[in-house]
LONU-666954 format. One record per residue (C-alpha): residue number from 1; z, y, x. Coordinates in steps of 0.05 Angstrom, whole numbers, plus 5000, padded with zeros to 4 digits. Layout:
REM residues N
[NUM, [Z, Y, X]],
...
***
This chain:
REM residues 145
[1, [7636, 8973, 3018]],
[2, [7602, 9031, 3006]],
[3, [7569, 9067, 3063]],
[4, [7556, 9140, 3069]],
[5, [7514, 9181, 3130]],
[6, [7521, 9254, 3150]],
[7, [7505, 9290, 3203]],
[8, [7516, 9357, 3242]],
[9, [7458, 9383, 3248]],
[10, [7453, 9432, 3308]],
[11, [7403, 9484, 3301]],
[12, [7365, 9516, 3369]],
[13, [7418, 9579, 3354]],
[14, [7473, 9527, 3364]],
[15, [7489, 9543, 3287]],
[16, [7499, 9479, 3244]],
[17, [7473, 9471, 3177]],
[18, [7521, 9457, 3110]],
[19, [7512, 9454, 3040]],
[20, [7554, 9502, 3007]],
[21, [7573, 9465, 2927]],
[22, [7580, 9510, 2871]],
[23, [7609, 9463, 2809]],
[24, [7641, 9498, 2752]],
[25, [7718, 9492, 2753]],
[26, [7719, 9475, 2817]],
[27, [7727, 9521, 2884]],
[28, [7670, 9530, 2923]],
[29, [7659, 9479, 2992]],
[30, [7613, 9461, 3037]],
[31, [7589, 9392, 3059]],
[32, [7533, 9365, 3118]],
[33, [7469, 9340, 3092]],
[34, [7472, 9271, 3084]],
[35, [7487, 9219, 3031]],
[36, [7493, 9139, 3010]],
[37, [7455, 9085, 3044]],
[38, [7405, 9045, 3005]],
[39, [7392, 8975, 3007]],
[40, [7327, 8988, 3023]],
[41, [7342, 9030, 3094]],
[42, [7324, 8991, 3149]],
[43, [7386, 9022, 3189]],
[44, [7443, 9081, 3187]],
[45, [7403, 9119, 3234]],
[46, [7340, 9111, 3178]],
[47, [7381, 9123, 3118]],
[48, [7400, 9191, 3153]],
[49, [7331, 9208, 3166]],
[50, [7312, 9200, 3094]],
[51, [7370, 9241, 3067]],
[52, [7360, 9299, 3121]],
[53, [7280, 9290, 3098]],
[54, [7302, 9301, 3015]],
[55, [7360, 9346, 3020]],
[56, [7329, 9402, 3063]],
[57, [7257, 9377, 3086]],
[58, [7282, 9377, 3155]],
[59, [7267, 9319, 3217]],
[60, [7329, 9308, 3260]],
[61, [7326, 9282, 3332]],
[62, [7401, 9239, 3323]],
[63, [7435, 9245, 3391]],
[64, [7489, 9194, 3376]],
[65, [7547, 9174, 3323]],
[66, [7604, 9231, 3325]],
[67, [7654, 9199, 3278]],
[68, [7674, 9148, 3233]],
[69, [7715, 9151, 3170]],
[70, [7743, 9099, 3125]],
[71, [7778, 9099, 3054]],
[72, [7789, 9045, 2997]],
[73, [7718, 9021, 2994]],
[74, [7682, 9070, 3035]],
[75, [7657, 9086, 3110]],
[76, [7626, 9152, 3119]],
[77, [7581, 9158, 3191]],
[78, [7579, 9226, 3212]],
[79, [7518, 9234, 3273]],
[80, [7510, 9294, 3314]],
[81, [7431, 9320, 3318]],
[82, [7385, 9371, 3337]],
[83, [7341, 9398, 3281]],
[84, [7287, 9457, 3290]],
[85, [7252, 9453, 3224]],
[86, [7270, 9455, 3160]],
[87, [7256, 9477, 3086]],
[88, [7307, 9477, 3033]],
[89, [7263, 9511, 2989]],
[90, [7220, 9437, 3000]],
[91, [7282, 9392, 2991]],
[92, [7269, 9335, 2938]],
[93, [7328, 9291, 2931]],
[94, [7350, 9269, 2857]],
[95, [7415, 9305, 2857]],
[96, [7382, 9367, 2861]],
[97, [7349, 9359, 2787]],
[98, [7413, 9317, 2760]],
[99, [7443, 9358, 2703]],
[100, [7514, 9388, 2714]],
[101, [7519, 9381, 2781]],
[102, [7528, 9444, 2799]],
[103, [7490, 9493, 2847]],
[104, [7471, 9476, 2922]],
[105, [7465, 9528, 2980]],
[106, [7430, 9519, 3045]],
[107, [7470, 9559, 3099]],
[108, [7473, 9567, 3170]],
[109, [7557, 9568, 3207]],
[110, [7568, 9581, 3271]],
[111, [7592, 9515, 3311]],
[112, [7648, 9548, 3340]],
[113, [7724, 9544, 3312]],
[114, [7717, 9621, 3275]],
[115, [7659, 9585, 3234]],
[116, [7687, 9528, 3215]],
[117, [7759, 9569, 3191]],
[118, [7715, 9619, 3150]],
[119, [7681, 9553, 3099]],
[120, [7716, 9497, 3064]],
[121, [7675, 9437, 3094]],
[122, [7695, 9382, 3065]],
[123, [7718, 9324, 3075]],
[124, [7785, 9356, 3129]],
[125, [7783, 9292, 3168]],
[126, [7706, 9317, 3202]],
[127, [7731, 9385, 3211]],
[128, [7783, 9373, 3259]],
[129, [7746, 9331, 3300]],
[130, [7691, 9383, 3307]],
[131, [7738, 9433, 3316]],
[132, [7775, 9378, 3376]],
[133, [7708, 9371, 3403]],
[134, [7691, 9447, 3406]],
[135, [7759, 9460, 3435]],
[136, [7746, 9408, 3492]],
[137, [7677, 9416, 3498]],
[138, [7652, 9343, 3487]],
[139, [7608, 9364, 3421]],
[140, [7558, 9381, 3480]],
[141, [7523, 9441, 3444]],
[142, [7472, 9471, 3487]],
[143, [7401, 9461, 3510]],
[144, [7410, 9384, 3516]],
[145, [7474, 9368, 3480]],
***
């Protein structure tokens, strides 16, 4: 089975940051940073760390697993963190240099249910339960999370 991490990371503006895809023929969407795990990650939580550290030169303090997903053949980990720091301009992953895959977009949302309406993050599934967890208050934004 494949495995995929992501995360939602929380900025000190209690913001989160998603990748907004630009792919010709295709309407616009955003996803979280995040991507497959290697064989050669020593964990979930380390895979994550190296995606967050090629995809926008960021270091995430992971507070704890959020949500899992699971589909014919994959499981996708979504992890709520606290990031500070970050470059996108510094990002170094492969995908970014792989021809015809369209155009990627560093952006800042609002974690709050008007933020998540106004973007297409994909896949549905984590946006309801972000949105359920802003509604009841268990995402834990704030100082401490």
């Amino acid at each position: 089975m494949i495995e995929r991490v992501r995360a939602v990371l929380v900025t000190p503006d209690d913001r989160t940051l998603v990748i907004r895809r630009t792919r010709p023929g295709i309407p616009e969407y955003w996803v979280l940073p995040g991507g497959g795990v290697e064989p050669g990650d020593a964990s979930r939580e380390a895979a994550l760390h190296r995606e967050i550290h090629e995809e926008i030169a960021g270091k995430a303090d992971i507070i704890r697993l959020l949500h899992t997903m699971e589909s014919e053949g994959e499981r996708q980990l979504f992890y709520l963190a606290r990031i500070s720091t970050w470059s996108f301009d510094d990002r170094t992953g492969p995908e970014f240099s792989a021809e015809g895959r369209g155009e990627y977009a560093l952006e800042e949302v609002p974690l709050t249910m008007e933020g998540l309406d106004g973007i297409d993050l994909k896949p549905e599934d984590i946006v309801h339960v972000l949105q359920g967890a802003i509604s009841t208050g268990s995402l834990g934004t704030g100082p401490s999370l």
